[in-house]
C-alpha positions in Angstrom: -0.8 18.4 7.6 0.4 16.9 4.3 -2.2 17.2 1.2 -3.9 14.0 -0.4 -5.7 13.8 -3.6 -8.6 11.5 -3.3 -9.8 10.3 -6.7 -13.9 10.0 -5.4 -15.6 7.6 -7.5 -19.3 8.2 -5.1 -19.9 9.3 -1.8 -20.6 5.7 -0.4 -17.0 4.7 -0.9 -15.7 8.0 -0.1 -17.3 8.1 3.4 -15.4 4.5 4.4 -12.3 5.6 2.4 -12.0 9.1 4.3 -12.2 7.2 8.0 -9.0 6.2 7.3 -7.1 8.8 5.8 -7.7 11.5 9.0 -3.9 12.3 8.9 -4.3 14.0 5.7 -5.6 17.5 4.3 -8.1 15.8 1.6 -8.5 17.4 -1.5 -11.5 15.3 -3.3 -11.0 15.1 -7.1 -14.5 13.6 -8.9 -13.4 12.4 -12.5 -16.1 9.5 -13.6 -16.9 9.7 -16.9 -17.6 6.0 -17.2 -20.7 6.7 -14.9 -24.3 5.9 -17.1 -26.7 7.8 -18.1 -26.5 11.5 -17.6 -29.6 11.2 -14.7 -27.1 8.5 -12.7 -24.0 10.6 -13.3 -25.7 14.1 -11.9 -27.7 12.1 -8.9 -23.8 11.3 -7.8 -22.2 14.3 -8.6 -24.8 15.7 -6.6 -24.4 13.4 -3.9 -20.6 14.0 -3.8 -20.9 17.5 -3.6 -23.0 18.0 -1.0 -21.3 15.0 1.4 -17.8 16.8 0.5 -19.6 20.2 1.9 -20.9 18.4 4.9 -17.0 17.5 5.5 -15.4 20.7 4.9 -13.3 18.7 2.2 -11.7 20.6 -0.5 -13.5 19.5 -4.3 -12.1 19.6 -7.6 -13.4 18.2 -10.7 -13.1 17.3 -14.2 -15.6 17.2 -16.6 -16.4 14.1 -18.3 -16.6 15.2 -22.5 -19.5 13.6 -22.9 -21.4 15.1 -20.5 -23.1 18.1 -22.8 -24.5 15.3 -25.2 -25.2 11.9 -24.2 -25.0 10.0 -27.5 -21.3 10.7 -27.2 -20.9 8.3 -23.8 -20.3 5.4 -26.5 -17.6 6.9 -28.4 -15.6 8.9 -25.8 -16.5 5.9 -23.2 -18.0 2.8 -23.5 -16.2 1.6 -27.2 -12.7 1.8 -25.7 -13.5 0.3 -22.2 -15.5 -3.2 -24.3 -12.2 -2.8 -26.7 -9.4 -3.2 -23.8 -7.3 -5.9 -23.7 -7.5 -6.4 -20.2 -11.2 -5.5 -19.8 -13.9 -2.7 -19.1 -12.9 -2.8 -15.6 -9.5 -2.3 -16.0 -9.6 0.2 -18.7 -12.1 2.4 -16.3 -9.6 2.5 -13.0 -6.7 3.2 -15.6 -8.3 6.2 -17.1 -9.8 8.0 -14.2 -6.7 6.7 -12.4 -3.7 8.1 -14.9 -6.4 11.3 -14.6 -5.9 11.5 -10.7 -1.8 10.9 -10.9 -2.1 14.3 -13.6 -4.2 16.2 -11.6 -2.0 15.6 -8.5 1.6 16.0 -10.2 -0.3 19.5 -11.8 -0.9 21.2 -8.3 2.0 20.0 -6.5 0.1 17.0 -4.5 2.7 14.6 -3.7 0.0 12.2 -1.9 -2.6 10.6 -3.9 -5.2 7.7 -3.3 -8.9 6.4 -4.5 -12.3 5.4 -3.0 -12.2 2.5 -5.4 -10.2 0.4 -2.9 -13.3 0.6 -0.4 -15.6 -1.4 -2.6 -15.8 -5.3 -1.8 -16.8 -5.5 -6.0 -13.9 -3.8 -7.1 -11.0 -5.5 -8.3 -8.5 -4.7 -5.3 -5.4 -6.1 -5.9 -5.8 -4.9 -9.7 -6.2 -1.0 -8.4 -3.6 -1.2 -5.6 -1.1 -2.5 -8.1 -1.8 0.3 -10.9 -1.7 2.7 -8.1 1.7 1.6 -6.9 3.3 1.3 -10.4 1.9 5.2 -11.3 3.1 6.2 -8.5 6.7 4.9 -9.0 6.7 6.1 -12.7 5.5 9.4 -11.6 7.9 10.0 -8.4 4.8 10.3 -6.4 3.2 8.5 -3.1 0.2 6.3 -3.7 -1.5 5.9 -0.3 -3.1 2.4 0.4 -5.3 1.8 2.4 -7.9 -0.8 3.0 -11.7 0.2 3.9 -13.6 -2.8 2.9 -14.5 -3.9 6.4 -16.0 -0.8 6.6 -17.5 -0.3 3.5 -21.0 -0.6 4.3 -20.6 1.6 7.2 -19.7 4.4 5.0 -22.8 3.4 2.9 -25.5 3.5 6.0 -23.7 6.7 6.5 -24.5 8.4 3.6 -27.9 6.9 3.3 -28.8 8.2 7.5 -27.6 11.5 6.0 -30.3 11.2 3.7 -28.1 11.1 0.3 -28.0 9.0 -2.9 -26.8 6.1 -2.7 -26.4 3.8 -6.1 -27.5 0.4 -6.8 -24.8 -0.3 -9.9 -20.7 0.5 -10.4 -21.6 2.6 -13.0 -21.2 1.8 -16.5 -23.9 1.1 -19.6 -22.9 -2.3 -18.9 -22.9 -2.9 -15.1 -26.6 -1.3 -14.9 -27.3 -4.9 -16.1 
């Protein structure tokens, strides 16, 4: 069986996103560091650990820098996300995505893919098309897939398991 990363942005999207990607060997990589405030961030680090160990799903992660002093989330994050050209949005899939094409080129993962595509508030078209062109420039294979019928499935999933589930994407901003 052939090894995916999964760039797992919450354990609601992953638990959709995983349904369809049974053919693989998952390997769950959790890199969010646009995720607001530090209690948020933990409650779904949390929450992805423990879903990942209910699935017997390999985890790796990266630490987001400004996780050992919160002041820092508006330098390292929040002032170049407002500052992009192409908006917060964008700027957060680029960054945790570029992070996920890295991590996979670094241990020899050929496959890669993310649980943003499952959300029906992310900008799909916008992360399928970064996905593709990364892949191309990095001689890897993007995986698409499409879970957004299923999306809330995954959530009523995670929340009958008795896990977090969150009410906002994540940013300073989108808690608004």
């Amino acid at each position: 069986m052939e090894k995916i990363l999964l760039h797992t942005c919450c354990a609601p999207c992953s638990a959709s996103t995983i349904t369809l990607l049974q053919e693989y060997e998952i390997v769950s990589l959790w890199f969010n560091p646009n995720i607001y405030p530090l209690k948020e961030h933990l409650a779904r680090y949390d929450t992805w650990n423990k879903y990942m160990d209910l699935l017997n799903i390999q985890k790796m992660e990266i630490k987001a820098d400004w996780l050992d002093d919160e002041t820092k989330y508006e330098d390292l994050w929040l002032n170049d996300a407002v500052k992009c050209d192409k908006g917060r949005c964008y700027y957060c899939y680029l960054k945790r995505l570029e992070k996920t094409v890295e991590t996979a080129k670094q241990t020899g993962i050929k496959n890669f893919s993310t649980t943003l595509l499952s959300s029906p508030y992310q900008k799909h078209d916008v992360i399928k098309q970064m996905c593709e062109d990364m892949a191309e420039k990095n001689g890897l294979n993007f995986v698409y897939v499409d879970p957004r019928k299923i999306h809330y499935d995954g959530v009523h999933k995670i929340k009958k398991l008795g896990l977090y589930s969150q009410r906002y994407c994540g940013c300073k901003l989108s808690i608004r």
